[in-house]
N, C-alpha and C positions, 0 to 999 in steps of 0.2 A: 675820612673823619666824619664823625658825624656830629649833627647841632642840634644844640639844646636850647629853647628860649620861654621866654617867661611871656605872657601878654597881657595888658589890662585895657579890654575893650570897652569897660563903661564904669563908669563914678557910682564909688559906694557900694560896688559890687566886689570885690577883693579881687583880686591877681587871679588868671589862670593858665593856670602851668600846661601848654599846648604841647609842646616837644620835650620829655623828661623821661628818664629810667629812674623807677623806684621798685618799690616791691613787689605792687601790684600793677603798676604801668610800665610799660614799653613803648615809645612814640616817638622814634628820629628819623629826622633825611641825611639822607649818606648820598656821597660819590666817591668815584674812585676809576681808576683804569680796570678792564679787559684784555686778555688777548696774547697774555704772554707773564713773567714776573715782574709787575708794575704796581707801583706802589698806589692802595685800596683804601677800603672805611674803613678796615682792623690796624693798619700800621700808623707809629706815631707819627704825627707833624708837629715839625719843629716853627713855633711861633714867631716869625720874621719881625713885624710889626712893631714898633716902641711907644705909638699913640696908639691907646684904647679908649680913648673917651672924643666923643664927637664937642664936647663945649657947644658953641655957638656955631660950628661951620655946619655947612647944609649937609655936607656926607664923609664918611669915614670909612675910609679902607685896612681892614685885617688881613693878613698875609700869612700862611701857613705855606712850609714847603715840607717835601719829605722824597728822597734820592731808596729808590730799589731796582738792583739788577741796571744801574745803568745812566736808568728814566728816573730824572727830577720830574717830580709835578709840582709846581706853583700855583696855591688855591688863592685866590681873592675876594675876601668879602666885600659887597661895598653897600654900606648899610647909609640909608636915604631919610633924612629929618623929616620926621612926623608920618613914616610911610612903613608900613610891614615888609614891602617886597624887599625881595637882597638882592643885588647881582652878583651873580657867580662867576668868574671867570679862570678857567682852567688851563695851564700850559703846560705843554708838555715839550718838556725839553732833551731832547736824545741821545747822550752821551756813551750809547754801548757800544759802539764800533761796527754795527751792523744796522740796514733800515727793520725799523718794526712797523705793524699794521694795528694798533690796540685800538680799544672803542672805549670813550668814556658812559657812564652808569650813572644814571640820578632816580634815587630810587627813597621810597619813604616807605617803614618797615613801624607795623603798629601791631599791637595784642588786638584780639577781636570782642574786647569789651564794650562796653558803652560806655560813655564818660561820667564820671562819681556824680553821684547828687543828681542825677539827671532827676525829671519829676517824673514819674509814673504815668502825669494826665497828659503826655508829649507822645505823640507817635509819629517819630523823628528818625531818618536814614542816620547811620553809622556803619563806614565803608569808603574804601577806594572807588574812585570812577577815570575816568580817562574821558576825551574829547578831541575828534580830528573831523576836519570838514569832511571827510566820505561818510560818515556814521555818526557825526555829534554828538549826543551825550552818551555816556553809556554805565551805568553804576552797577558794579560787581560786588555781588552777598559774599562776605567770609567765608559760608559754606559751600559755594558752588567754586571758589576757589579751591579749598581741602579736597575734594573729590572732582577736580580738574574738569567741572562744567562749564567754566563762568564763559561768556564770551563777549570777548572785544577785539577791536582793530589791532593789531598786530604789528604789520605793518604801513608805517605810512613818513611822510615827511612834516608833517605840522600837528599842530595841538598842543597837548598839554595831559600829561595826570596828575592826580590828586589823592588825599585821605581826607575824606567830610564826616564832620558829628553836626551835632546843631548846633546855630551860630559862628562855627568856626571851620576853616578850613587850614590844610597846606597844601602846596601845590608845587610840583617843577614844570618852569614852561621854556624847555630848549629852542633855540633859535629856529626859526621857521625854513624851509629847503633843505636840512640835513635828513639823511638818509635814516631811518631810526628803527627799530624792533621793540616793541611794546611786553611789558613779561608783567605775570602776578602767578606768587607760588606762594605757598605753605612752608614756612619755613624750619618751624617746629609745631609742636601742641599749643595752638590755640596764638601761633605770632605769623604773621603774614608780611611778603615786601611786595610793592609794586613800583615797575619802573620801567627804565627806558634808556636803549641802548647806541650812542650814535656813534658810528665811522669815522674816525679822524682820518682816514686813508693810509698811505703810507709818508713815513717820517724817515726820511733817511737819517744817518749817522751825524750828527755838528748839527741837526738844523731842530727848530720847533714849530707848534701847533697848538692855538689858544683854541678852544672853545667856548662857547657865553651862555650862560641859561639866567632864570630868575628864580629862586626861592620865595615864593608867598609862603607867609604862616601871620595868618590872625584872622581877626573876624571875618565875616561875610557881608563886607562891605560892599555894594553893588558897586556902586558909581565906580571904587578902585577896581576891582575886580575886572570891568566892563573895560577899563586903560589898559591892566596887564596884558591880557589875551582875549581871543574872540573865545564869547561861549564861557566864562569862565563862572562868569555869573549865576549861570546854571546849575550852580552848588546850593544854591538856595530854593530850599526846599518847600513848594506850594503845593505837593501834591499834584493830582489831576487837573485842577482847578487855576493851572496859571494861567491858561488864556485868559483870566476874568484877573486874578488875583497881582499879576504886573501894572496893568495900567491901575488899580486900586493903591496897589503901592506906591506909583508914582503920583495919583493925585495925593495921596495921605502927603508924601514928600515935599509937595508941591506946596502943599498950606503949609505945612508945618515953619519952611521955608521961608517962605517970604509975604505971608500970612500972620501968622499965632505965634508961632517958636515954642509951642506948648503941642505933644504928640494926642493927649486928650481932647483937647478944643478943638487939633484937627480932626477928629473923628466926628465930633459933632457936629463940626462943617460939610463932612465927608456926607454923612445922613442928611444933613438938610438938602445937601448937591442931590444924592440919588432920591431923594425924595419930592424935588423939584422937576425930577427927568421922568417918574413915574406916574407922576399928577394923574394927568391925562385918564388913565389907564384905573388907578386906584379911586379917581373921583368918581369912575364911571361906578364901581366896587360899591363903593359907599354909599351911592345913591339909592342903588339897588337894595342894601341894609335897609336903609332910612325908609324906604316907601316900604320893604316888609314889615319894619317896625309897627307902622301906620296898620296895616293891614291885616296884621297877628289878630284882633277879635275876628274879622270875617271868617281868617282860614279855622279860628275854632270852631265857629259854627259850621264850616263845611265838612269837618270833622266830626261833630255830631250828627250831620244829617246823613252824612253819606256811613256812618263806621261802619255800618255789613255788609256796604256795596267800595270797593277797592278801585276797580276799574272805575265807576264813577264819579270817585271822588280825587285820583287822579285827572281826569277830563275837568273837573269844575277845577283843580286849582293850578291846572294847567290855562284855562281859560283866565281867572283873577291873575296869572300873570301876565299874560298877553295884556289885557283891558290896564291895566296899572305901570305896564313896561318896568317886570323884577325880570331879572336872570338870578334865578335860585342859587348857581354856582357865583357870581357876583361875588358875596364878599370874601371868598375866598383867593378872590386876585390879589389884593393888596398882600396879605403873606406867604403866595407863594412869590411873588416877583423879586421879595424880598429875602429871599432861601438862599438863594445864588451867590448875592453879595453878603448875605451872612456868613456862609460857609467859607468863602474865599479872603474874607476878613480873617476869619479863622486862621488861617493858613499863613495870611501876612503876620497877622499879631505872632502868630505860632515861629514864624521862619525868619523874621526881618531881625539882626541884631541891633539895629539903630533906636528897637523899642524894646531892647532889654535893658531894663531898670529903668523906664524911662516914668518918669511921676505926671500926673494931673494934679490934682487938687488937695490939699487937708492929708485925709489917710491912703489914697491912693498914691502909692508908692512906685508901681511896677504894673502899667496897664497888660504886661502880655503875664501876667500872675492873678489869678482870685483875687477876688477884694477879699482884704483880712478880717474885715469886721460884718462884712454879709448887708452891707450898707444898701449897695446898686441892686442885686438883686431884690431886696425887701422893697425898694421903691418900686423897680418895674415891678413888682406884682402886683402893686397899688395900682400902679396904670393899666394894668390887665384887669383888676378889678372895676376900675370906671369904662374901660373899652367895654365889658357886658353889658352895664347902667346902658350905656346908648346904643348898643345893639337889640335888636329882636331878639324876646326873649323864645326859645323852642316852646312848640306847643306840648313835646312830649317830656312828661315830668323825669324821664331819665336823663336826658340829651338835656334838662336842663340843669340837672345835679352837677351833669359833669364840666359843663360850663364852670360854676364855680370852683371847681374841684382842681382846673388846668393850671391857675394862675398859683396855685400852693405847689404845684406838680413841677411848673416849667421853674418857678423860684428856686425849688430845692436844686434841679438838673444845673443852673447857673451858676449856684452855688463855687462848683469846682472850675469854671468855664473863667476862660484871661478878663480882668475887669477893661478892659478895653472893648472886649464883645459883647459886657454886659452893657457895659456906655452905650453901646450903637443902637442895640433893642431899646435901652430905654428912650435914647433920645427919639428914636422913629416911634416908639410907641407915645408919647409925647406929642410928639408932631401929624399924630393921628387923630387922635383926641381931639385937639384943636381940629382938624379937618373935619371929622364926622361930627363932631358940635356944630360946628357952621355948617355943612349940608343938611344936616337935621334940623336948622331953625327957617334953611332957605326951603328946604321943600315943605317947612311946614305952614309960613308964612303964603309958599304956591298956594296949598290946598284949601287955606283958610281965605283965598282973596277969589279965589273959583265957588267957595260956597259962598258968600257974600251976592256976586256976581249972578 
Protein backbone atom coordinates (compact mmCIF):
# COMPACT_ATOMS: atom_id res chain seq x y z
CA UNK A 1 0.00 0.00 0.00
CA UNK A 2 1.19 2.98 -0.32
CA UNK A 3 0.90 6.46 1.80
CA UNK A 4 -0.18 9.60 1.22
CA UNK A 5 0.16 12.66 3.80
CA UNK A 6 -0.45 16.03 4.13
CA UNK A 7 2.37 18.25 6.20
CA UNK A 8 2.34 21.80 7.63
CA UNK A 9 5.91 22.63 8.77
CA UNK A 10 5.41 26.32 9.42
CA UNK A 11 2.56 29.03 10.55
CA UNK A 12 1.02 30.97 7.89
CA UNK A 13 2.53 29.25 5.22
CA UNK A 14 -0.41 26.80 4.07
CA UNK A 15 -0.40 22.94 4.04
CA UNK A 16 2.17 21.07 1.87
CA UNK A 17 1.09 18.05 0.32
CA UNK A 18 4.56 15.93 0.53
CA UNK A 19 3.22 12.45 -0.39
CA UNK A 20 0.22 12.64 -3.08
CA UNK A 21 -0.87 11.58 -6.65
CA UNK A 22 -2.40 14.10 -8.76
CA UNK A 23 -2.03 15.10 -12.17
CA UNK A 24 0.94 16.52 -12.23
CA UNK A 25 2.58 14.81 -9.04
CA UNK A 26 3.53 11.42 -8.13
CA UNK A 27 5.23 11.14 -4.52
CA UNK A 28 4.48 7.79 -2.45
CA UNK A 29 6.35 5.26 -0.07
CA UNK A 30 5.27 1.83 -0.74
CA UNK A 31 6.20 -1.79 0.79
CA UNK A 32 5.33 -4.71 0.14
CA UNK A 33 6.82 -8.50 -0.07
CA UNK A 34 9.31 -10.06 -2.70
CA UNK A 35 10.15 -13.51 -3.61
CA UNK A 36 7.26 -15.36 -4.49
CA UNK A 37 3.13 -14.40 -4.73
CA UNK A 38 2.88 -12.19 -1.71
CA UNK A 39 0.93 -9.66 -1.23
CA UNK A 40 2.71 -5.90 -2.57
CA UNK A 41 2.00 -1.97 -2.94
CA UNK A 42 -0.75 -2.66 -5.87
CA UNK A 43 -2.90 -5.15 -3.82
CA UNK A 44 -5.76 -3.86 -1.44
CA UNK A 45 -5.51 -3.92 2.33
CA UNK A 46 -8.14 -4.37 4.24
CA UNK A 47 -8.36 -1.64 7.17
CA UNK A 48 -8.17 -3.55 10.52
CA UNK A 49 -8.23 -0.66 12.88
CA UNK A 50 -11.51 1.01 14.36
CA UNK A 51 -9.58 4.11 16.07
CA UNK A 52 -8.35 6.60 13.57
CA UNK A 53 -7.92 9.53 15.44
CA UNK A 54 -5.05 9.92 17.98
CA UNK A 55 -7.45 12.51 20.66
CA UNK A 56 -5.06 13.20 23.47
CA UNK A 57 -2.95 9.77 23.63
CA UNK A 58 0.81 10.13 22.59
CA UNK A 59 0.39 7.56 19.67
CA UNK A 60 -1.97 5.59 17.49
CA UNK A 61 -1.79 2.52 15.73
CA UNK A 62 -3.43 1.87 11.89
CA UNK A 63 -3.72 -1.70 11.03
CA UNK A 64 -3.99 -2.75 7.39
CA UNK A 65 -3.72 -6.49 6.44
CA UNK A 66 -4.19 -8.19 3.08
CA UNK A 67 -3.83 -12.40 2.65
CA UNK A 68 -2.22 -13.46 -1.06
CA UNK A 69 -1.15 -16.95 -2.28
CA UNK A 70 -1.24 -17.91 1.38
CA UNK A 71 0.93 -15.06 3.13
CA UNK A 72 -1.08 -12.59 5.43
CA UNK A 73 1.00 -9.36 5.83
CA UNK A 74 -0.09 -7.34 8.74
CA UNK A 75 1.08 -3.64 8.21
CA UNK A 76 1.14 -1.27 11.39
CA UNK A 77 1.32 2.22 11.37
CA UNK A 78 2.17 3.66 14.64
CA UNK A 79 1.97 7.45 14.19
CA UNK A 80 3.83 9.42 17.36
CA UNK A 81 2.22 13.02 18.84
CA UNK A 82 3.86 15.86 17.54
CA UNK A 83 6.51 13.64 15.52
CA UNK A 84 6.63 13.12 11.55
CA UNK A 85 8.38 9.60 11.83
CA UNK A 86 5.92 6.39 11.68
CA UNK A 87 6.89 3.11 12.73
CA UNK A 88 6.31 0.49 10.44
CA UNK A 89 5.92 -2.71 11.46
CA UNK A 90 5.48 -5.63 9.11
CA UNK A 91 4.41 -9.48 9.65
CA UNK A 92 4.29 -11.89 7.89
CA UNK A 93 2.37 -14.54 8.62
CA UNK A 94 2.67 -18.14 6.54
CA UNK A 95 -0.30 -19.92 5.90
CA UNK A 96 0.73 -21.78 2.49
CA UNK A 97 1.62 -25.12 3.57
CA UNK A 98 4.97 -24.82 2.46
CA UNK A 99 8.34 -22.60 3.91
CA UNK A 100 8.95 -19.47 1.76
CA UNK A 101 12.04 -17.08 1.62
CA UNK A 102 10.33 -13.56 0.47
CA UNK A 103 12.19 -10.12 1.36
CA UNK A 104 10.18 -7.18 2.36
CA UNK A 105 10.72 -3.61 -0.05
CA UNK A 106 10.37 -0.05 1.40
CA UNK A 107 10.85 1.91 -1.48
CA UNK A 108 9.72 5.73 -2.19
CA UNK A 109 8.65 6.31 -5.94
CA UNK A 110 8.55 10.18 -7.10
CA UNK A 111 8.29 12.04 -10.80
CA UNK A 112 11.59 13.81 -11.27
CA UNK A 113 10.10 17.31 -11.12
CA UNK A 114 10.82 19.98 -8.75
CA UNK A 115 8.42 20.82 -6.19
CA UNK A 116 5.50 23.66 -7.46
CA UNK A 117 6.29 27.25 -6.61
CA UNK A 118 9.85 26.44 -5.95
CA UNK A 119 11.62 30.19 -6.32
CA UNK A 120 13.85 30.32 -9.33
CA UNK A 121 16.59 32.42 -6.77
CA UNK A 122 17.02 28.58 -4.81
CA UNK A 123 19.63 26.38 -6.33
CA UNK A 124 18.34 23.39 -4.32
CA UNK A 125 19.03 19.35 -4.69
CA UNK A 126 15.86 17.51 -5.67
CA UNK A 127 16.36 13.69 -5.69
CA UNK A 128 16.80 10.43 -3.90
CA UNK A 129 19.99 9.79 -1.92
CA UNK A 130 20.78 6.80 0.28
CA UNK A 131 23.24 6.69 3.48
CA UNK A 132 25.27 3.62 4.94
CA UNK A 133 28.46 3.91 7.27
CA UNK A 134 30.94 2.41 4.34
CA UNK A 135 29.98 5.33 1.83
CA UNK A 136 27.74 8.03 3.79
CA UNK A 137 26.12 10.23 1.96
CA UNK A 138 25.52 9.72 -1.44
CA UNK A 139 22.70 11.67 -3.58
CA UNK A 140 21.65 10.35 -6.93
CA UNK A 141 20.49 12.82 -10.27
CA UNK A 142 17.18 11.56 -11.81
CA UNK A 143 19.27 11.28 -14.89
CA UNK A 144 21.97 9.26 -14.02
CA UNK A 145 19.41 6.93 -12.80
CA UNK A 146 17.37 6.81 -16.43
CA UNK A 147 20.65 5.80 -18.15
CA UNK A 148 21.82 3.43 -15.13
CA UNK A 149 25.04 5.61 -14.12
CA UNK A 150 24.07 6.71 -10.65
CA UNK A 151 26.24 5.06 -8.14
CA UNK A 152 25.51 3.95 -4.72
CA UNK A 153 26.10 1.35 -1.93
CA UNK A 154 24.24 -1.55 -2.85
CA UNK A 155 24.82 -3.59 -0.61
CA UNK A 156 25.22 -3.25 2.88
CA UNK A 157 23.47 -3.74 6.49
CA UNK A 158 22.56 -0.28 7.90
CA UNK A 159 21.56 3.32 6.76
CA UNK A 160 18.82 4.48 5.36
CA UNK A 161 17.28 6.04 1.86
CA UNK A 162 15.52 8.79 1.13
CA UNK A 163 13.67 11.33 -1.50
CA UNK A 164 14.95 15.34 -0.65
CA UNK A 165 13.47 18.66 -2.39
CA UNK A 166 14.14 21.65 -0.13
CA UNK A 167 13.03 21.87 3.23
CA UNK A 168 11.43 18.59 3.21
CA UNK A 169 12.33 15.22 3.05
CA UNK A 170 10.99 11.26 3.22
CA UNK A 171 12.83 8.70 4.34
CA UNK A 172 12.82 4.60 5.09
CA UNK A 173 15.30 3.68 7.77
CA UNK A 174 15.05 -0.31 8.24
CA UNK A 175 16.40 -1.70 11.30
CA UNK A 176 20.14 -1.67 11.59
CA UNK A 177 22.00 -5.63 10.97
CA UNK A 178 19.49 -6.87 8.46
CA UNK A 179 20.97 -7.96 5.35
CA UNK A 180 19.74 -5.46 2.74
CA UNK A 181 20.12 -4.73 -1.30
CA UNK A 182 19.88 -1.09 -2.06
CA UNK A 183 17.83 -0.54 -5.95
CA UNK A 184 17.02 3.03 -7.82
CA UNK A 185 15.36 2.47 -11.32
CA UNK A 186 13.46 4.38 -13.78
CA UNK A 187 10.33 3.32 -13.78
CA UNK A 188 8.59 4.85 -16.39
CA UNK A 189 8.92 8.44 -18.33
CA UNK A 190 10.22 10.80 -16.09
CA UNK A 191 8.79 8.52 -12.57
CA UNK A 192 11.70 6.88 -10.59
CA UNK A 193 11.56 4.28 -7.22
CA UNK A 194 14.19 4.00 -4.84
CA UNK A 195 14.54 1.41 -2.29
CA UNK A 196 15.68 -1.32 -0.40
CA UNK A 197 15.38 -4.82 -0.05
CA UNK A 198 15.74 -6.99 3.36
CA UNK A 199 15.79 -10.94 3.94
CA UNK A 200 13.29 -12.10 6.19
CA UNK A 201 14.95 -15.67 5.78
CA UNK A 202 13.17 -18.46 5.70
CA UNK A 203 9.33 -18.71 7.23
CA UNK A 204 8.35 -22.09 7.42
CA UNK A 205 4.64 -23.07 7.05
CA UNK A 206 2.17 -22.06 10.72
CA UNK A 207 4.98 -19.72 11.72
CA UNK A 208 5.69 -15.71 11.25
CA UNK A 209 8.15 -12.77 10.82
CA UNK A 210 7.74 -8.99 11.81
CA UNK A 211 10.05 -6.67 10.46
CA UNK A 212 10.40 -2.87 11.75
CA UNK A 213 11.39 0.14 9.84
CA UNK A 214 10.60 4.08 10.30
CA UNK A 215 8.83 6.12 7.78
CA UNK A 216 10.11 9.86 7.97
CA UNK A 217 8.10 12.29 5.90
CA UNK A 218 8.28 16.05 6.78
CA UNK A 219 10.46 18.76 7.18
CA UNK A 220 14.16 18.93 7.48
CA UNK A 221 14.18 19.04 10.94
CA UNK A 222 17.90 18.55 12.23
CA UNK A 223 17.60 17.96 15.75
CA UNK A 224 14.77 14.99 14.73
CA UNK A 225 16.46 13.95 11.92
CA UNK A 226 19.78 13.59 13.98
CA UNK A 227 17.30 11.06 16.71
CA UNK A 228 15.89 8.95 13.61
CA UNK A 229 19.14 7.70 12.14
CA UNK A 230 22.95 8.55 11.88
CA UNK A 231 23.76 10.78 8.92
CA UNK A 232 20.11 11.53 8.22
CA UNK A 233 20.65 15.15 8.79
CA UNK A 234 22.55 15.26 5.75
CA UNK A 235 19.62 15.93 3.71
CA UNK A 236 20.01 19.48 4.49
CA UNK A 237 21.41 21.03 1.96
CA UNK A 238 24.51 23.66 2.69
CA UNK A 239 26.25 23.04 -0.20
CA UNK A 240 30.10 23.02 -0.23
CA UNK A 241 30.27 25.20 2.47
CA UNK A 242 28.98 23.12 5.46
CA UNK A 243 32.11 22.71 7.37
CA UNK A 244 31.46 26.52 8.04
CA UNK A 245 27.61 26.64 7.57
CA UNK A 246 26.71 23.64 10.72
CA UNK A 247 28.27 25.29 13.44
CA UNK A 248 26.57 28.82 12.00
CA UNK A 249 23.46 27.07 12.28
CA UNK A 250 23.80 25.85 15.41
CA UNK A 251 25.05 29.14 16.96
CA UNK A 252 21.92 30.87 14.96
CA UNK A 253 19.86 28.03 17.06
CA UNK A 254 21.50 28.59 19.99
CA UNK A 255 20.35 32.40 20.32
CA UNK A 256 17.51 31.94 18.95
CA UNK A 257 16.85 29.49 21.82
CA UNK A 258 17.59 30.52 24.67
CA UNK A 259 18.59 34.12 23.79
CA UNK A 260 15.95 36.28 21.56
CA UNK A 261 13.27 33.54 20.33
CA UNK A 262 13.29 36.05 17.43
CA UNK A 263 15.29 34.30 14.20
CA UNK A 264 16.26 38.13 12.93
CA UNK A 265 17.83 39.37 16.28
CA UNK A 266 19.52 36.15 16.18
CA UNK A 267 21.33 37.17 13.32
CA UNK A 268 22.17 40.26 14.58
CA UNK A 269 23.70 38.57 17.41
CA UNK A 270 25.27 36.20 15.22
CA UNK A 271 27.23 39.43 13.38
CA UNK A 272 28.14 41.10 16.38
CA UNK A 273 29.58 37.31 17.76
CA UNK A 274 31.63 37.13 14.35
CA UNK A 275 32.44 40.43 14.51
CA UNK A 276 33.83 40.43 17.85
CA UNK A 277 36.09 37.05 16.87
CA UNK A 278 37.35 39.16 13.76
CA UNK A 279 38.29 42.47 15.68
CA UNK A 280 41.83 41.69 15.97
CA UNK A 281 42.30 41.15 12.36
CA UNK A 282 39.82 43.85 10.94
CA UNK A 283 41.14 46.62 13.41
CA UNK A 284 44.38 45.98 12.02
CA UNK A 285 42.29 46.61 8.26
CA UNK A 286 41.15 49.79 9.39
CA UNK A 287 43.85 51.20 10.80
CA UNK A 288 45.70 50.83 7.75
CA UNK A 289 42.28 52.81 5.89
CA UNK A 290 42.58 55.39 8.53
CA UNK A 291 46.31 56.36 8.17
CA UNK A 292 45.88 56.11 4.24
CA UNK A 293 43.17 58.33 4.54
CA UNK A 294 45.63 60.87 6.32
CA UNK A 295 48.03 60.28 3.79
CA UNK A 296 45.94 60.56 0.46
CA UNK A 297 47.44 64.47 -0.25
CA UNK A 298 51.07 63.22 0.08
CA UNK A 299 50.45 60.17 -2.26
CA UNK A 300 48.95 62.97 -4.79
CA UNK A 301 51.88 64.76 -4.73
CA UNK A 302 53.92 61.71 -5.37
CA UNK A 303 51.87 61.20 -8.25
CA UNK A 304 52.59 64.37 -9.73
CA UNK A 305 56.11 64.25 -9.19
CA UNK A 306 56.96 61.13 -10.23
CA UNK A 307 54.02 60.48 -13.39
CA UNK A 308 56.72 59.77 -16.12
CA UNK A 309 58.89 57.94 -13.89
CA UNK A 310 56.62 54.41 -12.70
CA UNK A 311 59.41 52.58 -11.30
CA UNK A 312 60.02 55.51 -8.97
CA UNK A 313 57.12 56.39 -8.02
CA UNK A 314 56.31 52.95 -6.96
CA UNK A 315 59.83 52.95 -4.63
CA UNK A 316 58.55 56.42 -2.97
CA UNK A 317 55.17 55.00 -2.18
CA UNK A 318 56.40 52.00 -1.26
CA UNK A 319 58.64 53.81 1.13
CA UNK A 320 55.38 56.33 2.62
CA UNK A 321 54.24 52.91 3.45
CA UNK A 322 56.86 51.65 5.36
CA UNK A 323 57.56 55.28 7.26
CA UNK A 324 53.51 55.55 8.16
CA UNK A 325 53.17 51.43 8.71
CA UNK A 326 49.90 51.16 5.65
CA UNK A 327 49.47 47.62 4.18
CA UNK A 328 47.96 48.77 1.02
CA UNK A 329 45.89 45.32 0.78
CA UNK A 330 44.82 46.26 4.62
CA UNK A 331 41.46 47.29 3.95
CA UNK A 332 40.55 44.59 2.11
CA UNK A 333 40.76 42.13 5.25
CA UNK A 334 37.67 43.15 6.79
CA UNK A 335 35.57 41.91 3.66
CA UNK A 336 37.17 39.29 2.70
CA UNK A 337 37.05 37.35 6.17
CA UNK A 338 33.67 38.16 6.09
CA UNK A 339 32.84 36.34 2.47
CA UNK A 340 33.03 32.96 4.21
CA UNK A 341 30.38 33.39 6.73
CA UNK A 342 28.36 35.43 4.29
CA UNK A 343 28.05 32.74 1.75
CA UNK A 344 27.50 29.97 4.35
CA UNK A 345 24.74 32.11 5.95
CA UNK A 346 23.49 31.91 2.61
CA UNK A 347 23.30 28.38 2.58
CA UNK A 348 21.73 28.25 6.21
CA UNK A 349 19.11 30.86 5.35
CA UNK A 350 18.72 28.88 2.05
CA UNK A 351 18.51 25.18 3.56
CA UNK A 352 17.36 25.54 7.39
CA UNK A 353 13.39 24.78 7.37
CA UNK A 354 13.19 26.30 10.88
CA UNK A 355 13.49 29.80 9.01
CA UNK A 356 11.01 29.40 6.67
CA UNK A 357 8.54 31.88 7.27
CA UNK A 358 10.09 32.88 9.95
CA UNK A 359 9.34 36.88 10.70
CA UNK A 360 11.79 39.76 12.28
CA UNK A 361 10.18 42.91 12.55
CA UNK A 362 7.23 45.35 11.01
CA UNK A 363 7.27 44.02 7.11
CA UNK A 364 9.76 41.39 7.29
CA UNK A 365 7.92 38.44 7.04
CA UNK A 366 10.17 35.57 5.85
CA UNK A 367 14.01 36.32 6.47
CA UNK A 368 15.03 33.30 4.06
CA UNK A 369 12.68 35.45 1.33
CA UNK A 370 13.59 39.29 -0.21
CA UNK A 371 12.45 41.88 1.73
CA UNK A 372 9.23 42.88 -0.12
CA UNK A 373 9.48 46.48 0.12
CA UNK A 374 13.38 46.77 -0.77
CA UNK A 375 13.63 48.37 2.71
CA UNK A 376 17.13 46.45 4.13
CA UNK A 377 18.66 46.74 1.07
CA UNK A 378 18.08 50.68 0.59
CA UNK A 379 19.48 51.02 4.00
CA UNK A 380 22.79 49.09 3.56
CA UNK A 381 23.45 51.14 0.65
CA UNK A 382 23.34 54.00 2.88
CA UNK A 383 25.87 52.44 5.06
CA UNK A 384 27.88 51.70 2.09
CA UNK A 385 27.68 55.16 1.28
CA UNK A 386 29.10 56.48 4.83
CA UNK A 387 31.74 53.46 4.67
CA UNK A 388 33.45 55.75 1.57
CA UNK A 389 32.94 59.22 3.61
CA UNK A 390 35.50 57.51 6.12
CA UNK A 391 37.48 55.65 3.83
CA UNK A 392 40.32 57.04 1.58
CA UNK A 393 39.16 58.56 -1.03
CA UNK A 394 41.33 56.90 -4.69
CA UNK A 395 43.59 59.17 -6.02
CA UNK A 396 42.53 58.02 -9.50
CA UNK A 397 39.28 59.85 -10.64
CA UNK A 398 38.14 56.37 -12.19
CA UNK A 399 38.58 53.91 -9.17
CA UNK A 400 36.92 56.88 -7.49
CA UNK A 401 33.67 56.93 -9.63
CA UNK A 402 33.32 53.53 -9.12
CA UNK A 403 33.58 53.61 -5.49
CA UNK A 404 30.21 55.38 -5.58
CA UNK A 405 28.93 53.46 -8.15
CA UNK A 406 29.22 49.91 -5.94
CA UNK A 407 26.80 50.66 -3.27
CA UNK A 408 23.78 51.37 -6.20
CA UNK A 409 25.39 48.00 -7.62
CA UNK A 410 25.54 45.67 -4.51
CA UNK A 411 21.73 47.32 -3.41
CA UNK A 412 20.23 46.37 -6.59
CA UNK A 413 22.22 42.57 -6.43
CA UNK A 414 20.39 42.33 -2.84
CA UNK A 415 17.49 43.16 -3.96
CA UNK A 416 16.55 39.41 -4.83
CA UNK A 417 18.98 37.92 -1.96
CA UNK A 418 16.91 36.24 1.63
CA UNK A 419 16.18 39.45 3.90
CA UNK A 420 17.87 37.62 6.50
CA UNK A 421 21.36 38.00 4.42
CA UNK A 422 20.58 41.32 3.76
CA UNK A 423 20.13 41.76 7.79
CA UNK A 424 23.66 40.33 8.41
CA UNK A 425 25.54 42.90 5.78
CA UNK A 426 23.78 45.53 7.08
CA UNK A 427 24.15 44.92 10.57
CA UNK A 428 28.17 44.22 10.13
CA UNK A 429 28.19 47.12 7.90
CA UNK A 430 26.77 49.04 10.86
CA UNK A 431 29.12 47.64 13.17
CA UNK A 432 31.80 48.91 10.81
CA UNK A 433 31.08 52.17 10.77
CA UNK A 434 31.17 52.59 14.34
CA UNK A 435 34.62 50.90 14.18
CA UNK A 436 36.40 52.87 11.62
CA UNK A 437 34.77 56.05 13.11
CA UNK A 438 36.50 55.41 16.24
CA UNK A 439 39.91 54.24 14.65
CA UNK A 440 39.72 57.24 12.63
CA UNK A 441 39.20 59.74 15.55
CA UNK A 442 41.96 57.52 17.63
CA UNK A 443 44.64 57.80 15.11
CA UNK A 444 43.76 61.16 14.47
CA UNK A 445 43.84 62.43 18.04
CA UNK A 446 47.74 60.02 17.81
CA UNK A 447 48.82 62.32 15.15
CA UNK A 448 47.62 65.56 16.43
CA UNK A 449 49.41 64.89 20.00
CA UNK A 450 52.93 63.89 18.13
CA UNK A 451 52.55 67.30 16.31
CA UNK A 452 52.00 69.16 19.39
CA UNK A 453 54.87 67.19 21.07
Amino acid sequence: AGLILDRKPAENLGNVDLLEITKNRTYVAQSGLVGGNFPNHKDQYKLVSQKLSMGDADKLDVIFEATKGGVTVKKTYTFNHGHYGIDVSTEVVNNSGAAIQPSAYYQLTRDGGKPEGESSMYSTYTGPAFYSDEEKFQKLEFGDIADNSASFEKFTNNGWLAMVQHHFVSAWVPANGEERENYAREVSKNLYSVGTLVKLGTIESGKSVTDKAVLYSGPQDQDRLEQIAPGLELVVDYGWLTFLAKPIYWLLSFLYGIVVGNWGWAIVLLTCIVKAILYPVSAAGYRSMARMKEVTPRMKQLQDRYKDDKQRLNQAMMELYRTEKINPVGGCLPIMLQIPVFLALYWVLQGSVELRGAPWVLWVHDLAMPDPWFVLPAIMAVTMFLQILLNPKPTDPTQARMMYIMPIVFSVMFFVFASGLVLYWLTNNVLSILQQWWINKTIAAERAKRLQS
